[in-house]
C-alpha positions in Angstrom: 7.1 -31.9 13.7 5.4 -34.6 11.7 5.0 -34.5 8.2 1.4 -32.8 7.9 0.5 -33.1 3.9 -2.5 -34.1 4.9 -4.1 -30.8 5.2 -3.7 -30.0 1.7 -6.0 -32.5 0.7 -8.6 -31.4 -1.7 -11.2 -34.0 -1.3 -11.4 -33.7 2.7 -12.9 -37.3 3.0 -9.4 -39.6 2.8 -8.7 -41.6 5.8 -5.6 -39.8 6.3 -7.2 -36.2 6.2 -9.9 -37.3 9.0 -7.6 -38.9 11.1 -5.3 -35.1 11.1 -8.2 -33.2 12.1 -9.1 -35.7 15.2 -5.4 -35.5 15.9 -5.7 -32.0 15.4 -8.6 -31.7 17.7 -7.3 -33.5 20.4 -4.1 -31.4 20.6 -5.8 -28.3 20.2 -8.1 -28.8 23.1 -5.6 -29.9 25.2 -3.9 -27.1 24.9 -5.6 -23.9 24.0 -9.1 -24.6 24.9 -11.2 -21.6 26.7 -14.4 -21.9 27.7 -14.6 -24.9 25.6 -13.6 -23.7 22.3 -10.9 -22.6 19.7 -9.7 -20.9 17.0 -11.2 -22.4 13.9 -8.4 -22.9 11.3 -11.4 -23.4 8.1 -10.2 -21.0 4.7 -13.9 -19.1 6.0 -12.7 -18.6 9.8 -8.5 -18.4 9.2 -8.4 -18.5 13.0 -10.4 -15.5 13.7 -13.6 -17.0 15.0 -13.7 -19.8 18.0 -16.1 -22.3 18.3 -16.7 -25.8 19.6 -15.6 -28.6 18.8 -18.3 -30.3 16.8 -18.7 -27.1 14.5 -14.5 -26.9 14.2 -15.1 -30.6 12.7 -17.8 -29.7 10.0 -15.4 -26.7 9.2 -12.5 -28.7 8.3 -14.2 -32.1 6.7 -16.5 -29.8 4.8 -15.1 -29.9 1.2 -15.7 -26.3 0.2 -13.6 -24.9 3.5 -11.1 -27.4 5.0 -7.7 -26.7 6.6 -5.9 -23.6 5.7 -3.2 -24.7 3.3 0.2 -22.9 5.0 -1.0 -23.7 8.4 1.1 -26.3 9.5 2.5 -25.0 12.5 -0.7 -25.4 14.8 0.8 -21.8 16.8 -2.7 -20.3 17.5 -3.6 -23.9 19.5 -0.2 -24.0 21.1 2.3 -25.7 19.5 5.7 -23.4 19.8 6.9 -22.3 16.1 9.9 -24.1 14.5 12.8 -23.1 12.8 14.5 -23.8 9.7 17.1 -25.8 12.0 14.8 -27.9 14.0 14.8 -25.5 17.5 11.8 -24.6 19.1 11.3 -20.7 19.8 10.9 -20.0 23.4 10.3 -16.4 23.2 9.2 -15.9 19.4 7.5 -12.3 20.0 11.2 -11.4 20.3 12.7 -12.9 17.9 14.5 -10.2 15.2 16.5 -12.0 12.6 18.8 -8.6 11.9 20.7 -10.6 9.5 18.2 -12.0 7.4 16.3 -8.7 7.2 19.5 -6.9 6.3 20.4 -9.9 3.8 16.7 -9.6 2.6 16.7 -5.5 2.2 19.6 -5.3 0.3 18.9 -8.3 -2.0 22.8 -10.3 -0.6 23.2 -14.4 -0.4 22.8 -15.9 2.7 26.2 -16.1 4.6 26.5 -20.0 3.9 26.4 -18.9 0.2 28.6 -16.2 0.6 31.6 -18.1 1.8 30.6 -21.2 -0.5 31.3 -19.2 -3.3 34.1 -18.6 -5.7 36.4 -15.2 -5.0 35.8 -12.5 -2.1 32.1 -10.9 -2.6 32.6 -8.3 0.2 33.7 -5.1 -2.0 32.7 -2.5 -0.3 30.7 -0.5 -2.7 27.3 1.2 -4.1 24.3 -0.4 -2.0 27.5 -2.7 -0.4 28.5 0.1 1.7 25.2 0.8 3.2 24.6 -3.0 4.0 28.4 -3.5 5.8 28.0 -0.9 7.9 24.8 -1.7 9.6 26.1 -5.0 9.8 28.6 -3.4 11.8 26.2 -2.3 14.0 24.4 -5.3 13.9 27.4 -7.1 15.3 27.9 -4.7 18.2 26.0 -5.9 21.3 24.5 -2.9 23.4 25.6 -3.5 26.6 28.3 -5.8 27.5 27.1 -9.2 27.9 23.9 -8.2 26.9 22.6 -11.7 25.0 19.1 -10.1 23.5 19.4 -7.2 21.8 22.0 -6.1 19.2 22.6 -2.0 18.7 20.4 -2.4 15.6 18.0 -4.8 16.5 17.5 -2.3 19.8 17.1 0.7 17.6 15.1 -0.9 15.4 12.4 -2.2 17.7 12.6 1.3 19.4 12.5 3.6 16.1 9.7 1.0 15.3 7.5 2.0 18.4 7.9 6.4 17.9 6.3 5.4 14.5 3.4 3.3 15.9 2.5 6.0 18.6 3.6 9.5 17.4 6.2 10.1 19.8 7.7 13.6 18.8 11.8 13.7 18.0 12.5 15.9 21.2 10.8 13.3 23.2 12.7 10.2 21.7 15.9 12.0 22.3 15.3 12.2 25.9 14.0 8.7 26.4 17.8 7.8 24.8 19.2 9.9 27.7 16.9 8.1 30.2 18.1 4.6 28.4 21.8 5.8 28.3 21.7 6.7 31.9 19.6 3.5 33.1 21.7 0.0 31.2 24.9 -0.7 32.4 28.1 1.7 31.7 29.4 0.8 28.4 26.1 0.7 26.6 26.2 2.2 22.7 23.4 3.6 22.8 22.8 7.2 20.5 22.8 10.6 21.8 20.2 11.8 19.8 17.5 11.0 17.6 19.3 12.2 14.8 21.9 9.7 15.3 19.7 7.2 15.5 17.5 8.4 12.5 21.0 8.5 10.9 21.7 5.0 11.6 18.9 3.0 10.4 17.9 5.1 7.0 20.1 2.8 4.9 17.3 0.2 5.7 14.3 2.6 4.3 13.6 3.8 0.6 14.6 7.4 0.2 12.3 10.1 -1.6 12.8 12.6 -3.9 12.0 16.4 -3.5 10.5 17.8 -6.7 9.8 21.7 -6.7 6.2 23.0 -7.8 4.8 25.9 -8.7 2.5 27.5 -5.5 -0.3 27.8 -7.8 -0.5 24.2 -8.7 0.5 25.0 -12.5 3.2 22.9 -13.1 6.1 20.9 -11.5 9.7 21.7 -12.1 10.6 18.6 -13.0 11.6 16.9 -16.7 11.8 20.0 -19.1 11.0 22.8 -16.2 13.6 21.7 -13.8 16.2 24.1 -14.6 13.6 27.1 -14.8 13.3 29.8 -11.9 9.9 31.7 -13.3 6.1 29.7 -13.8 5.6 29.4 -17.8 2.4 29.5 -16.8 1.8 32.2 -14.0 4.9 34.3 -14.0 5.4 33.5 -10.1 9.0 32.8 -8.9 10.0 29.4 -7.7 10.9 30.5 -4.9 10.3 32.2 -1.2 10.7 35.7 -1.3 10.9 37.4 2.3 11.1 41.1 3.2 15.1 41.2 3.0 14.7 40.0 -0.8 12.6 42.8 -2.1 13.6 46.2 -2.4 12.0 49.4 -2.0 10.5 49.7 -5.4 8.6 46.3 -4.6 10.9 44.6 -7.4 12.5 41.0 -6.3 16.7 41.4 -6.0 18.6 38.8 -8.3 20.5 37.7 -5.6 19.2 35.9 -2.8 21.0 34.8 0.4 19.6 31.8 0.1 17.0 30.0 -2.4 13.9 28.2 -0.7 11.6 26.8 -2.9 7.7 28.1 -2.7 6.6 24.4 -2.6 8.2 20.9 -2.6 6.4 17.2 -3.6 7.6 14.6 -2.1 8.0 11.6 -4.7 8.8 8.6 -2.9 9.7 6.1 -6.3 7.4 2.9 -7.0 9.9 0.6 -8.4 12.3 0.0 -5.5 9.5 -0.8 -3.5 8.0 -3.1 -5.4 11.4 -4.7 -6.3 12.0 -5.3 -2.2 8.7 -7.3 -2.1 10.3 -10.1 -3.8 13.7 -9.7 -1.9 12.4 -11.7 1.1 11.3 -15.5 0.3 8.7 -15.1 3.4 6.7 -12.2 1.0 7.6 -13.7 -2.2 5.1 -16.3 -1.3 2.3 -13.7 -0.3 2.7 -12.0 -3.5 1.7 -14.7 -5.2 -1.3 -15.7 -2.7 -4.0 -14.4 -5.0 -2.7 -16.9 -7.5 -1.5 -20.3 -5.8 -2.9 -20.1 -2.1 -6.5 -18.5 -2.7 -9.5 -21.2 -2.7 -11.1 -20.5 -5.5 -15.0 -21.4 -5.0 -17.2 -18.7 -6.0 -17.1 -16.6 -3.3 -16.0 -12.9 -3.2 -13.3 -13.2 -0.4 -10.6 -11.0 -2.1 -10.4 -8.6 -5.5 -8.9 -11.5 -7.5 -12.8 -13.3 -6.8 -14.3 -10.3 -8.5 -15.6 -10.0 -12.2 -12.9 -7.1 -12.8 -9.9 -9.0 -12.2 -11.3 -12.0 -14.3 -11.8 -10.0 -17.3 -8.5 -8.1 -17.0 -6.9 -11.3 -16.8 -9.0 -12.6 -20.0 -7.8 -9.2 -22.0 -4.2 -9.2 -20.7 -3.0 -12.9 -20.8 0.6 -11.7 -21.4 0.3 -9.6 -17.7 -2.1 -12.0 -16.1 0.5 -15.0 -17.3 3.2 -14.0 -14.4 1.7 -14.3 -11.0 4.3 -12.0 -9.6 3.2 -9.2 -11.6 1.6 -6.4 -9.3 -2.0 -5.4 -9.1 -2.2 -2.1 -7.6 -5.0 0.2 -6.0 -4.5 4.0 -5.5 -6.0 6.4 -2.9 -5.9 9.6 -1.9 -7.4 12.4 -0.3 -6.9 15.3 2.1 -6.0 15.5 6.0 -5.2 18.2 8.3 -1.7 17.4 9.5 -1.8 19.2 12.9 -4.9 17.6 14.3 -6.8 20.8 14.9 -9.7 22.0 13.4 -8.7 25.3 13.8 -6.1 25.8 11.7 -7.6 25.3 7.7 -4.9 23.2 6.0 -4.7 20.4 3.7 -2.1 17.7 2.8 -2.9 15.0 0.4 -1.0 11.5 0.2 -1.4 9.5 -2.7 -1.3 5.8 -1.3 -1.0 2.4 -3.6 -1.9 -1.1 -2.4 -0.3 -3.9 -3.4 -3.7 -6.5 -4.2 -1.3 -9.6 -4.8 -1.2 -10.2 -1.1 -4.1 -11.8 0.9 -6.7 -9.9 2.5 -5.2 -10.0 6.3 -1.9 -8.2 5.0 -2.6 -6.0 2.4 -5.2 -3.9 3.7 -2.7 -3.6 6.9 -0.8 -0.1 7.6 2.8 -1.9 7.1 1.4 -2.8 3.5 0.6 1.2 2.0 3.2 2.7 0.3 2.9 6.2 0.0 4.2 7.1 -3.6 3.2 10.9 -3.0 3.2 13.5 -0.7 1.3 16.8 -2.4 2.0 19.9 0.1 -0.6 22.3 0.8 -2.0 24.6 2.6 -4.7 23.9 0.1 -6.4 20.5 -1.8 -4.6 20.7 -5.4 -8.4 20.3 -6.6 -8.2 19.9 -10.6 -4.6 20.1 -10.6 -4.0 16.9 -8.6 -3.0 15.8 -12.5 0.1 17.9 -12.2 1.5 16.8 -9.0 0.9 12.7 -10.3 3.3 13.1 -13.3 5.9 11.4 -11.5 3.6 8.6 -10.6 2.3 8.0 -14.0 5.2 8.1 -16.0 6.7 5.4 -13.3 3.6 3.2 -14.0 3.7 3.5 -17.8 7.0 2.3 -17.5 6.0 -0.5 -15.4 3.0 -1.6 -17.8 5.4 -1.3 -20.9 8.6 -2.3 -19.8 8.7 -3.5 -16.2 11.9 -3.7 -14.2 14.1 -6.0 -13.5 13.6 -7.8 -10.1 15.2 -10.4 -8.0 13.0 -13.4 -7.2 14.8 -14.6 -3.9 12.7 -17.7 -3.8 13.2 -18.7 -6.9 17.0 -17.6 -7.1 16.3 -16.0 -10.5 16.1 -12.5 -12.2 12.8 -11.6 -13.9 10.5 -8.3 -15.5 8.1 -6.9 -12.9 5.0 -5.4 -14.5 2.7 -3.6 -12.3 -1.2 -2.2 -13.1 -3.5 0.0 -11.2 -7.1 -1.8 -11.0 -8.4 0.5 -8.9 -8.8 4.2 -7.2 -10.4 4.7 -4.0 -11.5 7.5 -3.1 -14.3 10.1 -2.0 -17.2 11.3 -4.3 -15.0 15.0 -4.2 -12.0 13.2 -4.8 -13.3 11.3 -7.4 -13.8 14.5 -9.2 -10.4 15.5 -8.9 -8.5 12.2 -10.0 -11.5 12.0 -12.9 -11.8 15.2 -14.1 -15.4 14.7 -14.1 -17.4 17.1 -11.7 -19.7 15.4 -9.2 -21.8 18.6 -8.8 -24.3 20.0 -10.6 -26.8 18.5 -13.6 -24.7 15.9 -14.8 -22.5 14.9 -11.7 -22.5 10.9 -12.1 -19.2 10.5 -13.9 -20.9 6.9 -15.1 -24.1 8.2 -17.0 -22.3 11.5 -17.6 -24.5 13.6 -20.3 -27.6 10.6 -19.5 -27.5 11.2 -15.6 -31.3 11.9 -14.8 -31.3 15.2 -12.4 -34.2 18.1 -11.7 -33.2 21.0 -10.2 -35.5 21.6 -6.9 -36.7 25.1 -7.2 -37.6 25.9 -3.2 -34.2 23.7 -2.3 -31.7 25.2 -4.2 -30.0 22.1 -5.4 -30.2 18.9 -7.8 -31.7 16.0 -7.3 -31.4 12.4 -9.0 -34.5 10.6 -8.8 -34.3 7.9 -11.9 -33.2 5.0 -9.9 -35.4 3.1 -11.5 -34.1 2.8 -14.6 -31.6 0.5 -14.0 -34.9 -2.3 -12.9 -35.9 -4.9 -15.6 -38.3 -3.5 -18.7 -41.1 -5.2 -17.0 -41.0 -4.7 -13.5 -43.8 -3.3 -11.8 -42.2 -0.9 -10.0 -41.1 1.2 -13.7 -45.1 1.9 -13.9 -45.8 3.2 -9.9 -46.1 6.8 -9.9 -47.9 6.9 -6.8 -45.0 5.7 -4.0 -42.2 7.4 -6.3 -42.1 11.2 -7.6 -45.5 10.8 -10.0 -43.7 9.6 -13.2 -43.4 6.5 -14.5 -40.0 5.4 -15.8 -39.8 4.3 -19.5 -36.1 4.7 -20.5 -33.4 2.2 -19.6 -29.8 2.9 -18.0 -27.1 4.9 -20.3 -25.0 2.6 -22.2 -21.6 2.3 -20.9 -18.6 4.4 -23.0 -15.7 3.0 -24.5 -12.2 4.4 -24.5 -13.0 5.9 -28.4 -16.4 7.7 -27.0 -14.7 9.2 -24.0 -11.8 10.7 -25.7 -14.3 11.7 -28.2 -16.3 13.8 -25.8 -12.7 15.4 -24.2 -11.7 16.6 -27.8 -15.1 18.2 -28.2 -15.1 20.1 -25.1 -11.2 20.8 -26.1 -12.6 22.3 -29.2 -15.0 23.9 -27.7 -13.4 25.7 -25.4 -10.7 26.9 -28.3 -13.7 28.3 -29.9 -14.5 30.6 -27.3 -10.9 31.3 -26.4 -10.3 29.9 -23.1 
């Protein structure tokens, strides 16, 4: 492939950069043409939208869109992908490079540097074990002769698919049998899908079971992890079934076998966000916000918006290292067993990673869910106790970050991450916030100013002063007649600081001390 530097051309008029896009055109029409257009490859289109070839040319020579930067493997017009070694994929949708991911997941030098350097590296232990075994399995073919598909590689792809389509565990174990039965003898196939499952898990992140309280009052975890009772609530720890009470209603001491009442599951922040920059392929999408986004005044991506501009301008040490992690959190509740007529709730706690560019990290594969709060019912209020492990992880991450490997950069460094953002529902909201979204004051922005009149024949609030927010002198602040028969004089509620809010919490702390609750 010839050198194509011309794409990254920032005035879009050189000779050179006109003479690409014709040469561009040409190829592209030759060979992935329908109905006489393609894919546009402009920043605005990022080969989404197709159009002809006259509007494809005042996409790409127009100074504020212009080729996309990375794309110099023309693949959406037909040109076959290239490797690192000069080949030419023939069948790149399936290509698995096995090694590199395992090389990439457990943060080890590529082979060549491996046996480059000084002394044997191979030891066998922590994380080491883990990586040479499924090497091991990576080396085993799964059929004899079979030139395609390692016994990882195979389980991988297939493991990869149950998740994508919800296929239960009974009915994966059977397809093995079916498999097993159907390749040629010798295959090394599973038996089960607990083999299987048993297999790959030293690719994943594990998670971490943390017993709670099944009133929501507390987790024991930190200074409760070694207590049986609530503090709180008196109620036991654990499940208590008919062969653990005794006549006189009391609970026996001794139990055949201790279940907890309720588990969170904590799946830990860190590790995750250490993998991102264990691969040189994401390293680069981490830092897209930052070196690959085109920066011309149009809201394309968070890091466009007013919010991350000002963080940046308040936290230059943060904002310095483009590999430090911008993070959204979500949550809400779901019924798990996709029937409405069972009343359950299960709430995930979800972060997203904003460093990446808008076609990956709003993507499934991009979530990671940091926690998984058990129900039957929402946590409500208490959602605060069940994020303690969450929070504490991101204080640490804001004050002290963790060490990460930068595998692009061959280099240690600290990883700080910050949440910008929660998304969430207006009930949700009232949960994560504290705030109630019901009642008089229910806009957790004006808080004590929100504007609300209770309607006597509906039985409800309702928040007419929209018009507050208009300019002094607009002409709609002095028509009575097409609104509710006022005229608006006051002007939106000023916005609190940190000091007013926690102001207004100590009050109602006070307060509520003062009547004894």
């Amino acid at each position: 492939m010839e050198n194509r530097e011309w794409i990254r051309d920032p005035t879009k008029e050189s000779d050179e950069y006109i003479r690409g896009v014709n040469e561009f055109l040409e190829f592209a029409f030759q060979n992935s043409a329908e109905n006489g257009k393609i894919l546009c490859p402009c920043v605005k289109c990022a080969n989404c939208d197709s159009h002809c070839r006259s509007s494809v040319y005042e996409h790409l020579t127009d100074p504020r869109r212009g080729f996309l930067r990375r794309y110099t493997q023309w693949v959406f017009h037909g040109e076959r992908p290239i490797t690192s070694t000069g080949t030419t994929e023939q069948h790149s949708e399936m290509e698995h490079d096995m090694d590199g991911l395992l090389r990439d997941a457990f943060a080890m030098p590529p082979l060549e540097e491996t046996i480059s350097g000084e002394g044997e590296r191979n030891q066998e232990v922590g994380e080491n074990v883990k990586f040479y075994k499924l090497m091991k399995e990576n080396e085993q073919v799964l059929y004899p002769n079979c030139k395609k598909y390692s016994k990882l590689s195979f389980m991988v792809h297939l493991y990869h698919l149950k998740c994508l389509h919800g296929w239960s565990d009974k009915s994966f174990s059977m397809l093995l049998d079916l498999l097993r039965d159907a390749l040629p003898e010798g295959n090394v196939l599973p038996k089960s899908y607990y083999e299987t499952k048993k297999m790959i898990s030293g690719l994943g992140l594990g998670y971490e079971k943390i017993h709670a309280c099944p009133n929501d009052c507390i987790l024991y975890w930190d200074k409760y992890i070694k207590d049986h009772v609530c503090p709180k609530c008196g109620t036991s720890r654990w499940k208590t079934t008919n062969k653990d009470v005794q006549a006189n209603g009391k609970e026996t001491s001794e139990k055949r076998k201790k279940l907890p009442a309720k588990i969170l599951r904590w799946f830990p922040l860190k590790p995750r966000l250490q993998r991102l920059f264990m691969s040189s392929k994401i390293y680069e999408s981490m830092r897209w916000h930052h070196d690959g986004r085109v920066n011309d005044g149009s809201l394309r991506h968070p890091a466009d918006s007013l919010a991350w501009k000002e963080f940046d301008s308040q936290y230059k040490t943060f904002s310095s290292d483009a590999r430090n992690v911008r993070l959204g959190v979500a949550s809400d509740g779901f019924n798990p067993f996709k029937t409405m007529s069972i009343t359950h709730s299960t709430w995930p706690v979800i972060l997203i990673p904003y460093n990446l560019p808008p076609w990956m990290c709003m993507k499934q594969s991009s979530f990671m869910l940091s926690l998984l709060i058990p129900g039957p019912k929402g946590p409500g209020n208490n959602i605060d106790v069940y994020l303690q492990p969450l929070i504490q992880e991101l204080q640490e991450l804001w004050f002290d970050g963790v060490e990460t490997f930068d595998a692009y950069k061959k280099e240690t460094f600290q990883l700080h991450a910050a949440v910008m953002w929660t998304i969430n529902d207006f009930p949700a909201y009232a949960n994560l916030s504290g705030w109630s979204t019901k009642g008089q004051y229910a806009c957790p922005c004006c808080g004590i100013e929100t504007s609300s009149r209770w309607l006597k024949h509906g039985g409800k609030f309702c928040y007419m002063c929209h018009r507050r927010w208009l300019a002094p002198n607009h002409k709609w602040r002095l028509n009575s007649r097409d609104f509710d028969g006022t005229k608006e004089s006051i002007g939106p509620p000023r916005r609190h600081d940190g000091v007013e809010i926690s102001r207004q919490i100590n009050e109602i702390r006070e307060e509520g001390l003062e009547n004894g609750a």
